[in-house]
C-alpha positions as CSV (number, residue, x, y, z in Angstrom):
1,X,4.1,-23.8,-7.5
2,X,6.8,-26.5,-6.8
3,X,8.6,-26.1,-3.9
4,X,11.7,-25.0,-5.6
5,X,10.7,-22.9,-8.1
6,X,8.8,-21.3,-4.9
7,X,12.5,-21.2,-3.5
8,X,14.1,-20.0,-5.9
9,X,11.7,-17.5,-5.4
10,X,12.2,-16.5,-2.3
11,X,15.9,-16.4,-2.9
12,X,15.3,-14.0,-5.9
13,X,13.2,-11.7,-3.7
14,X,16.6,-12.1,-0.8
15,X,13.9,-13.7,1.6
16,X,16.2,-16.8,2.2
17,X,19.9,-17.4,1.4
18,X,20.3,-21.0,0.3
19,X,23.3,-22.9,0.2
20,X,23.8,-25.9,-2.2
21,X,23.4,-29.3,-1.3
22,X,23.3,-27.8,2.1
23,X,20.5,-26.0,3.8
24,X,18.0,-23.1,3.1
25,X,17.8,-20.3,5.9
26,X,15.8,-16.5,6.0
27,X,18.2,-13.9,5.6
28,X,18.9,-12.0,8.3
29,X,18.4,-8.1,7.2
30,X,21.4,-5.6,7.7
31,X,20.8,-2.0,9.6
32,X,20.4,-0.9,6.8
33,X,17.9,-2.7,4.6
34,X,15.7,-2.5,8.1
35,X,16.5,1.1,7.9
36,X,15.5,1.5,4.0
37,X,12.4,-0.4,5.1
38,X,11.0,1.7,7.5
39,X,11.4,4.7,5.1
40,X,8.8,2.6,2.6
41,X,6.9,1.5,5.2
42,X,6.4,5.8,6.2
43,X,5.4,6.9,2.8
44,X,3.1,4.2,2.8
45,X,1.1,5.0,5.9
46,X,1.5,8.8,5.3
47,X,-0.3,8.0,2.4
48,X,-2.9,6.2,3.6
49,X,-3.7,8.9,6.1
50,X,-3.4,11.7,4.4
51,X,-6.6,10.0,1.9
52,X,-7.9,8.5,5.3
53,X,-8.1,12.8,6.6
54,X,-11.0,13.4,3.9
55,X,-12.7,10.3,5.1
56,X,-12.4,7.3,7.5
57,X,-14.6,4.5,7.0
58,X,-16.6,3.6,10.4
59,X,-15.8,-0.3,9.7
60,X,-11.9,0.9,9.7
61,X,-12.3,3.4,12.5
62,X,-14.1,0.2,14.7
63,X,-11.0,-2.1,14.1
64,X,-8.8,0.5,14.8
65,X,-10.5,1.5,18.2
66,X,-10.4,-2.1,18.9
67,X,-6.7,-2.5,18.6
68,X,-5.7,0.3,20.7
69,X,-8.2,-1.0,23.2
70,X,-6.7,-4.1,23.3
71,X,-3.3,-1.8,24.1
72,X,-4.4,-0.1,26.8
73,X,-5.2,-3.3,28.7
74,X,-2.3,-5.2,27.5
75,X,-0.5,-2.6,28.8
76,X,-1.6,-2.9,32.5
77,X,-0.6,-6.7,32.5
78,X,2.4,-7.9,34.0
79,X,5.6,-7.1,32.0
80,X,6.6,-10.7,30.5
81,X,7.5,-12.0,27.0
82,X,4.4,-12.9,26.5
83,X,3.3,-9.6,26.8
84,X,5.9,-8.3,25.0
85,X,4.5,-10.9,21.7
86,X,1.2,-10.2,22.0
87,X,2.1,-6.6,21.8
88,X,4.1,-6.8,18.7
89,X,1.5,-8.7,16.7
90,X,-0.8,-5.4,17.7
91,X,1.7,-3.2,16.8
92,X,1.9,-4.9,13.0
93,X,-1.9,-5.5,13.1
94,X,-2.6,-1.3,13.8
95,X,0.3,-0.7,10.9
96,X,-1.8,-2.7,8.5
97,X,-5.3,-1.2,9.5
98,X,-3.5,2.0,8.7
99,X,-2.4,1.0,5.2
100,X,-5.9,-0.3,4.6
101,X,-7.2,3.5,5.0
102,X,-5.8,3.6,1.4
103,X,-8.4,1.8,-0.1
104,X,-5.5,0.5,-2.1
105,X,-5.1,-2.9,-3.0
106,X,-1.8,-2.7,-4.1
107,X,-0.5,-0.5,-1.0
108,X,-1.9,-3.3,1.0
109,X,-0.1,-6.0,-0.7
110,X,3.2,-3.8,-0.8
111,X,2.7,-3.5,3.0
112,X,2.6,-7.4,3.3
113,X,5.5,-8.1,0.9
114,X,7.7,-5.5,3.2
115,X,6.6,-7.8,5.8
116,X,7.5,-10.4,4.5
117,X,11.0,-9.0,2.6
118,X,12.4,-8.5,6.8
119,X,10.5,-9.8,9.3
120,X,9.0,-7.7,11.3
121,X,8.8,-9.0,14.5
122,X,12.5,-9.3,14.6
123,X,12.3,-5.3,13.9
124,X,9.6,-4.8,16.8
125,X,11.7,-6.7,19.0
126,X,14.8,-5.0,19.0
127,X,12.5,-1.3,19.9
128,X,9.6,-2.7,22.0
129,X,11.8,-3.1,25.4
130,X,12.3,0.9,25.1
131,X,9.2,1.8,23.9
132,X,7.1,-0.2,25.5
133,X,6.1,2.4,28.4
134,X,4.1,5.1,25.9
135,X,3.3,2.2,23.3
136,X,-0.3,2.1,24.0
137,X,-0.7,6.3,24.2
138,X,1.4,6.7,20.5
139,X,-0.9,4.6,18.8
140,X,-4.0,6.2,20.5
141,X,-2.9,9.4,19.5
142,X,-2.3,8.9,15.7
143,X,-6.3,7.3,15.7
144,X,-7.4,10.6,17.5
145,X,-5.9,13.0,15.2
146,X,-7.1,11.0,12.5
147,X,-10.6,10.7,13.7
148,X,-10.4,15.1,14.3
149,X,-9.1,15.2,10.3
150,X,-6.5,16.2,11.2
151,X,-2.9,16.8,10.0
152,X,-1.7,16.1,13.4
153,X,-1.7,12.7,12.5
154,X,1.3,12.8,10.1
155,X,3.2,14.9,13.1
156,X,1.8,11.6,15.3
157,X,3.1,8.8,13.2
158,X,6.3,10.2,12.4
159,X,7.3,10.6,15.9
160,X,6.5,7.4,16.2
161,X,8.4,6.4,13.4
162,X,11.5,8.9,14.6
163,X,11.7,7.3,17.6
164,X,11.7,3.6,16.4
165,X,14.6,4.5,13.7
166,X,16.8,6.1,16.1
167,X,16.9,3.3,17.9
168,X,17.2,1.1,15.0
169,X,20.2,2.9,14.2
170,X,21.7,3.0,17.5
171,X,21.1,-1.3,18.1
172,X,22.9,-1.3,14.3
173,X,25.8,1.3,14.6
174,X,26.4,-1.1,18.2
175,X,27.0,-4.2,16.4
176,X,31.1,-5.1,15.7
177,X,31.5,-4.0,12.2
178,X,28.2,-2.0,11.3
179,X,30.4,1.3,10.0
180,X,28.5,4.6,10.9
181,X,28.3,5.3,6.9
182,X,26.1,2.5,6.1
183,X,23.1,4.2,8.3
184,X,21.9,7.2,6.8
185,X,21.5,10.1,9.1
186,X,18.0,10.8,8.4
187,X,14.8,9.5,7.3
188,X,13.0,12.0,5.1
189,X,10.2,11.6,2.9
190,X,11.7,10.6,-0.9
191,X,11.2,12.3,-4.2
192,X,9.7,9.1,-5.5
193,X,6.7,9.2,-2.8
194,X,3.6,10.8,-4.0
195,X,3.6,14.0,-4.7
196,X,0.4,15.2,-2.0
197,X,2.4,13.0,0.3
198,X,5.7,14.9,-0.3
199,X,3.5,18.3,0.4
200,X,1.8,17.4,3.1
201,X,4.7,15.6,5.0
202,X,6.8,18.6,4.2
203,X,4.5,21.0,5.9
204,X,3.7,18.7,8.8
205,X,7.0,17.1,10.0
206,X,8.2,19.3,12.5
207,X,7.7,17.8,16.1
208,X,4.3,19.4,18.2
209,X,5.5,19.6,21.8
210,X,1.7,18.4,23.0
211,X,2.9,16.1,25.8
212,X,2.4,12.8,23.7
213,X,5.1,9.9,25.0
């Protein structure tokens, strides 16, 4: 593909802005398209693991265990932004292991256009600073309840996703000019999201006081 038609493109998709005769630059998302991204980005992996309950594949359940080692030790190293890097690009690479429990190819590649629709990284690093203390333990907890089949799991990852978009919301609602009203108050699971999802995610959201950061 030429490089503008591959441009033109990206501008379609509202990856880049480009200027004429000027310059080309990514677009920097608003609260709230980060916001209406991490609602797609939970009815994808609740997805995933809810089919990932009945049955976790031991090549998915090694990577996984892998990552969250990989945590645990980052997570006794020296606080630094390195640190804080490394553990961002594990936090994405556990999000997409998770998505892959699908066995979906087109979950996966909606996971990776998300990805690449807002970056990321930019997300991860407006949370990680506040997070960063039970980051390791959250992750490790969401593997263990899916390893026990358990819908625990969906309780796990949307505490962990709760606690991301409230502060999400809080860095956008500080920003000079972000009105209250273009945050929405909540994040719950959509009518559009499947429809096992919507059962399960209705049955399992509310909080379980076990302890986990």
């Amino acid at each position: 593909m030429p490089v503008r038609e591959a441009v033109k493109r990206l501008e379609f998709e509202q990856v880049v802005s480009v200027k004429p005769r000027s310059c080309c630059q990514v677009r920097k998302p608003s609260p709230r398209m980060i916001w209406e991204i991490y609602e797609l980005r939970m009815f994808l992996e609740r997805f995933a693991i809810t089919k990932a309950l009945g049955y976790l594949p031991a090549a998915s359940r090694k990577r996984l265990h892998a990552i969250v080692k990989r945590m645990r030790i980052l997570q006794g190293e020296e606080d630094t932004p390195a640190r804080a890097q490394r553990a961002i690009a594990l936090d994405r690479e556990f999000h997409a292991e998770i998505c892959g429990l699908a066995q979906n190819d087109c979950v996966n590649a909606f996971f990776r256009q998300l990805s690449l629709h807002v970056n990321m990284t930019l997300i991860h690093e407006k949370t990680y600073e506040k997070l960063k203390r039970g980051w390791a333990g959250v992750h490790a907890e969401i593997l263990r309840c899916i390893e026990a089949h358990s819908p625990r799991a969906l309780q796990a990852l949307q505490r962990h996703f709760d606690n991301v978009t409230t502060l999400l919301r809080e860095n956008g609602q500080s920003h000079a000019g972000t009105a209250e009203s273009e945050l929405p108050p909540s994040a719950p699971v959509a009518h559009g999201a499947p429809r096992r999802v919507r059962r399960l995610a209705s049955r399992h959201a509310r909080p379980a006081h076990d302890g986990t950061p």
